[in-house]
C-alpha positions as CSV (number, residue, x, y, z in Angstrom):
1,X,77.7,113.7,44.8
2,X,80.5,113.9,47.2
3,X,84.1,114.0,45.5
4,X,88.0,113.7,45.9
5,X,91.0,113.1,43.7
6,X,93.1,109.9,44.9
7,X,96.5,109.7,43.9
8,X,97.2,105.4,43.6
9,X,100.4,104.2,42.6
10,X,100.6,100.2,42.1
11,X,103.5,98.4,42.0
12,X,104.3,94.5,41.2
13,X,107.6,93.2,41.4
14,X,108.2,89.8,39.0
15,X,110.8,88.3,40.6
16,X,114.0,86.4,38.9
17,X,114.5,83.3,40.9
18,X,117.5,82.4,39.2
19,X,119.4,85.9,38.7
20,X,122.3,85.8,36.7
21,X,124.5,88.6,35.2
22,X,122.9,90.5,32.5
23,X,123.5,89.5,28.3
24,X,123.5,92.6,27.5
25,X,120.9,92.4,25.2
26,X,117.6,93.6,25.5
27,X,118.6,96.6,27.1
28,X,116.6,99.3,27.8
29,X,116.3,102.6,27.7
30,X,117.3,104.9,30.4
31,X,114.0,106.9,30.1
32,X,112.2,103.7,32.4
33,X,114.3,104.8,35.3
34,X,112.1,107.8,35.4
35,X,108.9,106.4,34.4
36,X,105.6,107.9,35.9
37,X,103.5,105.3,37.4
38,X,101.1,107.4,39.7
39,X,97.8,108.0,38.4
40,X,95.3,110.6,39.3
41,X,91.8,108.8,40.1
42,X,88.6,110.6,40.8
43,X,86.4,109.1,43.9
44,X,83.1,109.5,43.6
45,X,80.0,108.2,47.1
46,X,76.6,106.8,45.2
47,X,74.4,109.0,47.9
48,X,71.6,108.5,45.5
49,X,68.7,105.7,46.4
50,X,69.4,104.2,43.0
51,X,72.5,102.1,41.5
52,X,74.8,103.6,39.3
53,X,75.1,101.3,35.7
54,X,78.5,101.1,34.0
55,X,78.8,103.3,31.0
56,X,81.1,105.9,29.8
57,X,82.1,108.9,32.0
58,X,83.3,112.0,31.0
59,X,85.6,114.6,33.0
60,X,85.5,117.9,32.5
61,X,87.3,120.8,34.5
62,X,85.0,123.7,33.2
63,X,84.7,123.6,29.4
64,X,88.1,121.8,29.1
65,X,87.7,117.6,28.3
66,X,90.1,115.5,30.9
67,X,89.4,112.2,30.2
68,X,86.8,109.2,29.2
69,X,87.0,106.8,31.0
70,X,84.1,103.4,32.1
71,X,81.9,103.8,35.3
72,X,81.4,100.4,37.0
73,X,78.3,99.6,38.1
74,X,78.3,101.1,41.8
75,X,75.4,100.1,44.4
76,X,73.7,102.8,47.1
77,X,75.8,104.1,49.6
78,X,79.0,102.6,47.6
79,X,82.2,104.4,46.3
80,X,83.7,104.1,42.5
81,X,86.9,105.1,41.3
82,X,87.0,106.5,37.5
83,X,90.9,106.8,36.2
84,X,91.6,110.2,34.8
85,X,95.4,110.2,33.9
86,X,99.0,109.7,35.1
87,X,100.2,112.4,37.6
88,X,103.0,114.4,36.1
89,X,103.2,116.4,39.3
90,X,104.1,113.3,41.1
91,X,106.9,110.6,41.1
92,X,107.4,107.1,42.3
93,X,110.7,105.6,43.1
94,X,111.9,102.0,44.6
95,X,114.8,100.6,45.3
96,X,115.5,97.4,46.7
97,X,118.2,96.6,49.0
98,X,119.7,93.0,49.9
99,X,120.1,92.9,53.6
100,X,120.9,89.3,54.4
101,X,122.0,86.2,53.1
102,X,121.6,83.0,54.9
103,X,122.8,79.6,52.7
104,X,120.7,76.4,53.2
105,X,118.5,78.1,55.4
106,X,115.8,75.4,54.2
107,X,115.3,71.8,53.3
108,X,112.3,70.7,51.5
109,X,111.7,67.5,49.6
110,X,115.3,66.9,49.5
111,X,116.4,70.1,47.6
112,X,118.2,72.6,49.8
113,X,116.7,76.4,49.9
114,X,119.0,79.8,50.7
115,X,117.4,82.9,52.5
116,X,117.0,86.1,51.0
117,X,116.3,89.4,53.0
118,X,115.9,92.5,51.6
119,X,114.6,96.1,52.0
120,X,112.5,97.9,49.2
121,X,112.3,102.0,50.0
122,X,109.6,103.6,48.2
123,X,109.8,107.1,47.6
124,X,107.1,109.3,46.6
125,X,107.2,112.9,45.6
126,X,104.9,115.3,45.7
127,X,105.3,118.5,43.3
128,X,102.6,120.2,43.9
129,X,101.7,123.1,45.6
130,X,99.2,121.3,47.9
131,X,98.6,118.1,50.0
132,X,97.0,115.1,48.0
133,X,95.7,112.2,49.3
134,X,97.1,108.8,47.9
135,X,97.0,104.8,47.8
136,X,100.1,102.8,47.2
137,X,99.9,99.1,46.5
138,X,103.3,97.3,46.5
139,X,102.8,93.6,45.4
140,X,106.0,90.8,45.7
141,X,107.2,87.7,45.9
142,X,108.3,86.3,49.8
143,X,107.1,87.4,53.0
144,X,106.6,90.9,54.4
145,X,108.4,91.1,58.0
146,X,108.7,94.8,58.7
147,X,106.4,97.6,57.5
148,X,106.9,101.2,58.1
149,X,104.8,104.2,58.5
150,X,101.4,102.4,59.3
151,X,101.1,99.8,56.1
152,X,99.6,97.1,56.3
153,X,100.3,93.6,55.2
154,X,98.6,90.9,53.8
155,X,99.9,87.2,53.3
156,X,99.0,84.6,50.8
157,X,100.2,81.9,49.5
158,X,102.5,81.7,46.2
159,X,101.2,83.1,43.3
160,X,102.8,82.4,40.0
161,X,102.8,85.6,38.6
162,X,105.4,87.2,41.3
163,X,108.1,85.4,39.6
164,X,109.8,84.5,36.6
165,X,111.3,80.8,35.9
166,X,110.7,79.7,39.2
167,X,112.3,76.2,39.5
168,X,111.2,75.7,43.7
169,X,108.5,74.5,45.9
170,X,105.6,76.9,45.7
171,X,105.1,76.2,49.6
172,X,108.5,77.8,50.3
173,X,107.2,81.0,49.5
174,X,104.6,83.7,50.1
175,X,102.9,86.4,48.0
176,X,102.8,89.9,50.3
177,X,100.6,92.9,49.3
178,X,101.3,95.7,51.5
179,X,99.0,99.1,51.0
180,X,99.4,102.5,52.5
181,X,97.0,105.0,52.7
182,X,98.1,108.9,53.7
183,X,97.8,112.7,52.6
184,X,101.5,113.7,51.6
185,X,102.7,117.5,51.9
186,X,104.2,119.2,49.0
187,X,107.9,117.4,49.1
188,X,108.8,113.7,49.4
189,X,108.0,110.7,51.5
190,X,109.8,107.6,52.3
191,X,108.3,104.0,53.3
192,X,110.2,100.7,53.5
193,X,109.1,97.0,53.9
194,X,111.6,94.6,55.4
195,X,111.0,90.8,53.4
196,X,112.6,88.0,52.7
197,X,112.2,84.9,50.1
198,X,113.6,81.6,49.4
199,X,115.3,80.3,46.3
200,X,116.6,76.9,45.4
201,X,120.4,76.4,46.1
């Protein structure tokens, strides 16, 4: 059946909305800061006339085992992803900026609301020695404004699980997920998102 490798790095950011200097306890290790979060996914095209059941999948690369992994049930003419491991030839990095900050910006329900606008750069590398295609998903808390290189950008509303002891009005506030889907050269590339967010004053 017809076959490529996907490269899909996901991303969530929980969001403090009362951040306050760090404890210092609980700290953690410097190793996260250089984390590998970009997996290798195999996508495979039902071109059969029958559906495919779930069950286990195994991946092989001649007589060598890859991975075992659960094929969902995948209708005619449909595609299915099967996970195979994280990409140690690959490397995501984001780093979030704070761009504006505009005080009781917002009034609602008599409890006054400041503007947060920030940048978030993602940077992907590429170490290998040949183009790969890949998918990156960056989820958040607030409103995407600005998306580079082609993303796209879906609203809705607030979800809880994009924050962390939220204390405002879940109106105020929007969940974004913005995707990006290209084939990246051996090296880097850069995309940024311009959002902001509100938190209780």
């Amino acid at each position: 059946v017809p076959y490529r490798d996907v490269y899909t790095w996901d991303l969530h950011v929980r969001r403090e909305d009362n951040a306050a200097a760090p404890s210092g306890s609980g700290i953690e290790s410097p190793l996260v800061l250089s984390q590998n979060q970009v997996w290798r996914q195999i996508e495979l095209l039902n071109d059969t006339k029958l559906p495919w059941t779930t069950g286990a999948a195994m991946i092989m690369e001649g007589q060598q085992p890859l991975a075992q992994e659960l094929l969902t049930y995948t209708p005619s003419k449909n595609y299915c992803r099967v996970p195979v491991t994280v990409s140690v030839d690959t490397r995501g990095r984001l780093q979030e900026t704070e761009t504006g900050r505009e005080l009781q910006a917002l009034t609602w329900d008599s409890y006054r609301y400041a503007r947060i606008a920030q940048q978030a750069t993602l940077e992907l590398a590429n170490n290998k020695a040949q183009p790969i295609d890949v998918e990156i998903t960056f989820r958040f808390g607030g409103k995407a404004d600005k998306v580079s290189d082609d993303g796209k950008a879906v609203l809705t509303p607030y979800r809880a699980e994009d924050w962390q002891n939220y204390r405002g009005q879940p109106a105020v506030n929007n969940s974004s997920v913005v995707t990006w889907k290209a084939t990246i050269k051996p090296g880097e590339t850069f995309s940024t998102v311009e959002y902001h967010f509100f938190t209780r004053q």
